[in-house]
C-alpha positions as CSV (number, residue, x, y, z in Angstrom):
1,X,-9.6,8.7,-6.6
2,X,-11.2,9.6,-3.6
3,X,-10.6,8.1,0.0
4,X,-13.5,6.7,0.6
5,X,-14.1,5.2,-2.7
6,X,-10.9,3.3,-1.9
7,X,-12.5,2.4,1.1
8,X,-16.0,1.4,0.1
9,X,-14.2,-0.6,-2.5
10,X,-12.6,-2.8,0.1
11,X,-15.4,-3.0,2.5
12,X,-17.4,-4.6,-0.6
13,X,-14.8,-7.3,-2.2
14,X,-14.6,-8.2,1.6
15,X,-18.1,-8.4,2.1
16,X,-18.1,-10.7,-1.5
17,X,-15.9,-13.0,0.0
18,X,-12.6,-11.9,-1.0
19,X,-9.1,-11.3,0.7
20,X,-8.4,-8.1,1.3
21,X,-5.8,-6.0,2.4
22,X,-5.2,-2.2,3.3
23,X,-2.1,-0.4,2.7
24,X,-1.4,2.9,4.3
25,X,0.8,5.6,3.7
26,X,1.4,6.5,8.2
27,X,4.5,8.5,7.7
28,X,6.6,10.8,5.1
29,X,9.6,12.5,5.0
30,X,11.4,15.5,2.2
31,X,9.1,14.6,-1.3
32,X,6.8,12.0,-1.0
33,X,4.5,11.7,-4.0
34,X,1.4,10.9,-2.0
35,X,0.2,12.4,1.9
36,X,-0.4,10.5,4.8
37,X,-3.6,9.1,4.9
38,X,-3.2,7.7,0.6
39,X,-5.0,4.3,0.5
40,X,-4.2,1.1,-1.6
41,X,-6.7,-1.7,-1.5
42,X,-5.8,-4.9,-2.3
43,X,-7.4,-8.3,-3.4
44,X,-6.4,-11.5,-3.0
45,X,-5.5,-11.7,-6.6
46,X,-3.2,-9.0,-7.0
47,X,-6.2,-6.4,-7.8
48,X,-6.1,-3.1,-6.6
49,X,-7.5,0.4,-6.4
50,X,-6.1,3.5,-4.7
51,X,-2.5,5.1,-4.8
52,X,-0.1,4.9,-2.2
53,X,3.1,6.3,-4.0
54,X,3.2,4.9,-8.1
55,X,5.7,2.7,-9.8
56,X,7.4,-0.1,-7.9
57,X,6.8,0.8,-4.7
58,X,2.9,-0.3,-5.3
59,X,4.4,-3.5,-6.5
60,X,6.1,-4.2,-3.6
61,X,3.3,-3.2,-1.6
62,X,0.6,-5.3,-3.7
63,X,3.1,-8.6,-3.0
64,X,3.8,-7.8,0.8
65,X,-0.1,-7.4,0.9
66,X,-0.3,-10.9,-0.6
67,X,1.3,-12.4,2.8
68,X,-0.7,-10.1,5.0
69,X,-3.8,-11.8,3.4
70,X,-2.5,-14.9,3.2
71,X,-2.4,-14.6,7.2
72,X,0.6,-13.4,7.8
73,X,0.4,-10.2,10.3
74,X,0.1,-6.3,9.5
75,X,3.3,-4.6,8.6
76,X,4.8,-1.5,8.4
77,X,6.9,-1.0,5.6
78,X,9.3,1.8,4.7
79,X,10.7,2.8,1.1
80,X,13.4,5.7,0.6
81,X,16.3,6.7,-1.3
82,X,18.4,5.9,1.6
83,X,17.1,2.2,0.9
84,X,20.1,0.4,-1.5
85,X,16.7,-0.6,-3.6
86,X,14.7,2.9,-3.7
87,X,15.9,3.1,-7.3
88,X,14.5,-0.1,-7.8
89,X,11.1,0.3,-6.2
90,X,10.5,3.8,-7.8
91,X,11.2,6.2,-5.2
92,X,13.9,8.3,-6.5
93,X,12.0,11.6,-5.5
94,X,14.7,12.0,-2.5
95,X,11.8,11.3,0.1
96,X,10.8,8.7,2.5
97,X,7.1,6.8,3.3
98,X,6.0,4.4,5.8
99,X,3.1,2.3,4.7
100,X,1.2,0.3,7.5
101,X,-0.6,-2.8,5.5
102,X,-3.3,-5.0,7.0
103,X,-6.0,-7.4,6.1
104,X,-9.2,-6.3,6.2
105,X,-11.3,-9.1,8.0
């Protein structure tokens, strides 16, 4: 999937009246499965487009983007096997990502 796809994707479910939010990967460290710059859009309904790491980490990202659009603020959240839950959130590559999410208004 390309960048801007992702992009245009959330530019129109925003422009249909939609919640959206943004996720980012800002920040890697050792074997990350995506580079900076990845994109995740997200709906107000849990639907999304884009890849900003695979398995649970997306997950997590797709509920924490459910607050952002619910009005909560942007975030920055981080995910690595250091975390006691990176074996639960699917990032057992030994690497590290920071993922800035925001509502797209």
């Amino acid at each position: 999937m390309q960048r801007e796809d992702v992009l245009a994707a959330a530019a129109e479910w925003r422009r249909a009246g939609r919640g959206v939010a943004l996720a980012t990967v800002v920040a890697t460290w050792g074997s990350a499965p995506r580079p900076v710059g990845s994109h995740l859009a997200i709906d107000g309904e849990g639907n999304f487009l884009g890849s900003i790491s695979g398995g649970c980490v997306e997950g997590a990202v797709v509920a924490e983007a459910a607050e952002v659009i619910a009005g909560g603020g942007a975030r920055v959240l981080e995910f690595g096997v250091a975390d006691e839950t990176a074996w639960q959130v699917g990032l057992s590559c030994g690497g590290h990502i920071a993922v800035y999410v925001e509502r797209v208004d």
